[in-house]
Structures are given as C-alpha cells and as structure tokens.
C-alpha positions as CSV (number, residue, x, y, z in Angstrom):
1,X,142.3,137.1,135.3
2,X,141.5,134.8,138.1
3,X,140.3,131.8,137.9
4,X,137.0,131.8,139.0
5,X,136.4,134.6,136.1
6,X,137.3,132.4,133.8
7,X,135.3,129.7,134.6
8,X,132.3,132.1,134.6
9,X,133.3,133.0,131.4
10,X,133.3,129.8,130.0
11,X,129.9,128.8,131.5
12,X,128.9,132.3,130.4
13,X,130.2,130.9,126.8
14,X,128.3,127.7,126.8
15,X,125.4,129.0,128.0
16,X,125.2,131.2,124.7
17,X,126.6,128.5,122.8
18,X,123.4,126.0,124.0
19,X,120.8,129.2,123.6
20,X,121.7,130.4,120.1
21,X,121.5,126.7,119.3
22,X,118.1,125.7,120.4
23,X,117.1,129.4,118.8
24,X,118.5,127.8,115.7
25,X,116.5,125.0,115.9
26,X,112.9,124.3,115.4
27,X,109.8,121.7,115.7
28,X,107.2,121.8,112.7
29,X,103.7,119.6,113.3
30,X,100.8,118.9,110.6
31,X,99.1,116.5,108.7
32,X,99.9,114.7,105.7
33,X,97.8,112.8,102.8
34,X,99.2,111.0,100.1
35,X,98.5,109.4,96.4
36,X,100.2,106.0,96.4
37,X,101.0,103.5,93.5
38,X,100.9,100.2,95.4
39,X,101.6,96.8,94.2
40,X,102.9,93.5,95.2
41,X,106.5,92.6,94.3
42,X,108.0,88.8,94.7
43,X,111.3,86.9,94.4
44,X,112.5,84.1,92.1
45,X,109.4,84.0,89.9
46,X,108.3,81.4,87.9
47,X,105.4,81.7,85.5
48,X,105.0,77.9,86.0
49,X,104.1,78.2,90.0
50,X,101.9,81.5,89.4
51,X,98.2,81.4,89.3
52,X,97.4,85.2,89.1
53,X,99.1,88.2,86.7
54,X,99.7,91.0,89.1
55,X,99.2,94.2,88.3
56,X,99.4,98.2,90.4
57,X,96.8,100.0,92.3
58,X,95.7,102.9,93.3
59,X,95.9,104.4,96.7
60,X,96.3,106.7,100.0
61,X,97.9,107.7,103.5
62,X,96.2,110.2,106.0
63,X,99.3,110.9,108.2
64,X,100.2,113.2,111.1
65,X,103.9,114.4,111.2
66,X,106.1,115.9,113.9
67,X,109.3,117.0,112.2
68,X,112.7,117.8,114.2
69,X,115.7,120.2,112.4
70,X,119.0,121.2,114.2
71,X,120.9,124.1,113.3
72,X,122.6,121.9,111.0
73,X,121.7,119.9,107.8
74,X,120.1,117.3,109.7
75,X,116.6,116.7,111.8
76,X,114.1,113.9,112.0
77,X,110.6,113.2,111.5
78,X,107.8,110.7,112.5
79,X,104.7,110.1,110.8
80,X,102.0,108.0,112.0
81,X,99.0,107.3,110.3
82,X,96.8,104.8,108.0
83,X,98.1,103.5,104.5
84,X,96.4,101.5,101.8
85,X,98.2,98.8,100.2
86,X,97.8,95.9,97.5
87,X,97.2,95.2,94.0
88,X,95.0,93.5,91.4
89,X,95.5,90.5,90.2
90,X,94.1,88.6,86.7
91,X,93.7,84.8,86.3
92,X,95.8,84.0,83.4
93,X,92.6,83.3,81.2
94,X,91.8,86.7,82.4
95,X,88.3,86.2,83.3
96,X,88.8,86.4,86.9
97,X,90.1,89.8,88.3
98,X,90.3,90.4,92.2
99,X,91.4,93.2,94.1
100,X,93.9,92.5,97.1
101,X,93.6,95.9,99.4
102,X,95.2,95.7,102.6
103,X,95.6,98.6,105.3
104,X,98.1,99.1,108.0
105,X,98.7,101.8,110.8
106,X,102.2,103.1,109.6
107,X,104.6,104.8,111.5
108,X,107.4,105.9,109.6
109,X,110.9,107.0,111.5
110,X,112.9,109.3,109.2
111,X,116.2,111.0,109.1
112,X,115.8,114.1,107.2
113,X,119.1,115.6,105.1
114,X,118.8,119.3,104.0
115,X,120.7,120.4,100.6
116,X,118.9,123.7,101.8
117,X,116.0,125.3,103.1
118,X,113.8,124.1,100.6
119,X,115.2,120.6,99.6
120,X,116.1,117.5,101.5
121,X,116.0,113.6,101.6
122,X,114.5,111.6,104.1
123,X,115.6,107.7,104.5
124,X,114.4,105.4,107.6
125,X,112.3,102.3,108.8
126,X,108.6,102.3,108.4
127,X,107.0,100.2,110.8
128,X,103.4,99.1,109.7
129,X,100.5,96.9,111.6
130,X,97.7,95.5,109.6
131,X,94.2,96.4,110.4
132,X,92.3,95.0,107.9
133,X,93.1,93.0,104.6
134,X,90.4,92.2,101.9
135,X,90.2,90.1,98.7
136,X,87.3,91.8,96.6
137,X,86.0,90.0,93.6
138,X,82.9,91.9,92.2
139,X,80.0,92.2,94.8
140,X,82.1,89.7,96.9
141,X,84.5,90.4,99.7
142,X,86.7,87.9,101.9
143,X,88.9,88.8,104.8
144,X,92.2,87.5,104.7
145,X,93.7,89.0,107.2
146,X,94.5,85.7,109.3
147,X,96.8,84.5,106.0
148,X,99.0,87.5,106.4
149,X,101.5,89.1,108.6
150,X,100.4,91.1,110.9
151,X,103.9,93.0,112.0
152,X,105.6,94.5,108.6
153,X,108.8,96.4,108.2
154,X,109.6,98.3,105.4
155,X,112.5,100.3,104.1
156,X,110.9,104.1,103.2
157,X,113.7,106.9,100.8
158,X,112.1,110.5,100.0
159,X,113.0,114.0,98.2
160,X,110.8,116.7,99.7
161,X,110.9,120.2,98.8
162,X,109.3,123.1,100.7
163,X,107.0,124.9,98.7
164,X,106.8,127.8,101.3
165,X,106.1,127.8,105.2
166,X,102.7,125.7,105.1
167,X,103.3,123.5,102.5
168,X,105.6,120.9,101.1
169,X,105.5,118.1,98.7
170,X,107.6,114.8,99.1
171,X,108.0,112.0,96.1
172,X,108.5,108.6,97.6
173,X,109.3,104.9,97.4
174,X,108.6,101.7,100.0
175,X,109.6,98.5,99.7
176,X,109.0,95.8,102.5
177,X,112.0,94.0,104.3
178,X,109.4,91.6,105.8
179,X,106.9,89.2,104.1
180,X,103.4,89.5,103.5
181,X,102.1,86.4,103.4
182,X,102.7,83.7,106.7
183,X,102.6,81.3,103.3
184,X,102.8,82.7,100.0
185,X,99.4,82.4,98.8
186,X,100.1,83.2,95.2
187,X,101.0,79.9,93.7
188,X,98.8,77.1,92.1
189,X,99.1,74.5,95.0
190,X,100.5,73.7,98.2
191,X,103.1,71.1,96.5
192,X,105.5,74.4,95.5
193,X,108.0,75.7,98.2
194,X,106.7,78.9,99.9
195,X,110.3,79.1,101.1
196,X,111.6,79.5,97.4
197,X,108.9,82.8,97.0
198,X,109.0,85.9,98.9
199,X,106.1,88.7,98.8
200,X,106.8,92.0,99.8
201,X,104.4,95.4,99.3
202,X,106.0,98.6,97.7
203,X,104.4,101.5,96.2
204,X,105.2,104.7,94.9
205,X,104.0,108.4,96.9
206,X,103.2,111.7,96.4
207,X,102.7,113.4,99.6
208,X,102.0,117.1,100.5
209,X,102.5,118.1,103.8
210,X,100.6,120.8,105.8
211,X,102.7,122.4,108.4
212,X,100.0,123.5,111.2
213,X,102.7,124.7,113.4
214,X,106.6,126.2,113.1
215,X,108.1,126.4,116.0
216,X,111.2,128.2,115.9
C-alpha cells in the first residue's frame, strides 16, 4: 500500500470519525418558566443587630434556553431571561410587614451531565443584572434599587429529567456568591458593621422546559 493511499485512508477515516460525531450530536432551543421559592439568606446573625424577621416568597422566571449535547455524557446550556427575587420581612412587634421584590435579567451558563437520556445534572455560574427592586408596604411602594448591587453572581446546581421530546422538568437551587446590598440595610442603625453581615438571594425552582426545536 503506498503511501499516499494511506494517507487518503486516514483522512478518509477522520472525515467519518468528525461526521458520525456531529450526527451524534444535537442543538435543542425553547422556552422555559419557572415557580421559585425565593428568600434572603445572611451571615453571622445576630438577633441583637436585626430589625426585620425574614421570611420566603413566592416567585417566577420566563427564560429562553439553547441547550448543547455531544455524543457523550456531557453538553451545555444558556438560559437568559427575567427572574423575581426577594422576601418578606416582619417588624419584630409584627405589625409592620413589607415585601422586598427584586428582578434581574439572568443568564445562567450550565454544564449539563447525562446519567441517560432522560436524567442529568446541570451545575454553572448565573449571571444576574437588576432591573428593578421594590420595597412594598400595603398601598405604598419605594424603589430601592440605588441601595443594591446592580451586577450579582450566583452559584446555580439542577436535576432535570426529560419527560419526552417536548418537555422536561428541572428541580433547582441558587445561592448568590455576591452581595445584595452596597450596605447591608437590614440592621437597626448605621453604628453596626455592614462588613460583619453579608446578604445574599437564594431560592428554590421548579422549571419545565419546552423544547421548540431538536436538532439532531
């Protein structure tokens, strides 16, 4: 065999090699919306610096999502879109109850790890920016938006299962890496160390997914 059939061989090889791996591979795009359990979650508490009990809230993501899979057990996805944040929060006489909703454009970056077709994990960053931040107490509404952050990253771990070829469901859990607040704004006055309290959102998800397209 000479030698130029053998390099034509081996081209011939990897061609085949390359094709029957982008076959095996395949591009899924939708939408996603999402029931969240949100709530605010701080460091080194003391009930002596706290003005306000803190309690969960209700709320939602509308997403789009382009998901990535190699032939393999491994693909990626990205997943921008609006999320509510927040919680409620009591004076400790418990006559005064206000509710802290904040919303972000979130773009969560996922590696995706298949056990099989149907199950995988996802773990990644998810980058948020805040659009618009309210403190609601009964008919009244204050924006507080210049008191917070606006740039926050998060840390985002997921178990999704594919229910079939349009639809999958995904239980989730968020927890900031970066602060809130520019000042902690949950304590009785400005005498206590903000440095001494960190804020952080996190909340709880269950997302289904609707696959619009499966490109294989």
């Amino acid at each position: 065999m000479s030698v130029k059939t053998k390099i034509i061989g081996t081209v011939t090889a990897l061609l085949l090699f390359l094709s029957a791996n982008l076959f095996a591979q395949h591009i899924e795009m939708g939408f996603a919306a999402g029931f969240d359990i949100a709530d605010l979650h701080y460091t080194n508490p003391s009930e002596a610096h706290f003005l306000y009990h803190i309690s969960p809230t209700a709320a939602y993501n509308l997403n789009g999502f382009l998901s990535y899979r190699n032939n393999g057990f491994w693909g990626f996805s990205v997943e921008p879109g609006i999320i509510g944040k927040g919680w409620n929060q009591s004076l400790e006489a418990g006559n005064t109850k206000n509710k802290i909703r904040l919303y972000y454009f979130q773009l969560p970056v996922l590696s995706d790890f298949y056990l099989s077709n149907k199950l995988y994990f996802s773990i990644g960053p998810e980058m948020n920016y805040l659009l618009h931040a309210r403190n609601k107490h009964e008919s009244v509404s204050q924006n507080i938006a210049e008191y917070l952050n606006k740039f926050e990253l998060s840390g985002l771990a997921a178990i999704n299962y594919n229910i079939n070829e349009v639809f999958t469901v995904s239980f989730r859990y968020s927890h900031g890496v970066t602060e809130i607040a520019k000042n902690t704004l949950w304590v009785y006055s400005e005498t206590d160390n903000p440095n001494e309290i960190k804020d952080y959102n996190q909340y709880f998800q269950l997302l289904i997914k609707i696959k619009l397209k499966n490109r294989r």
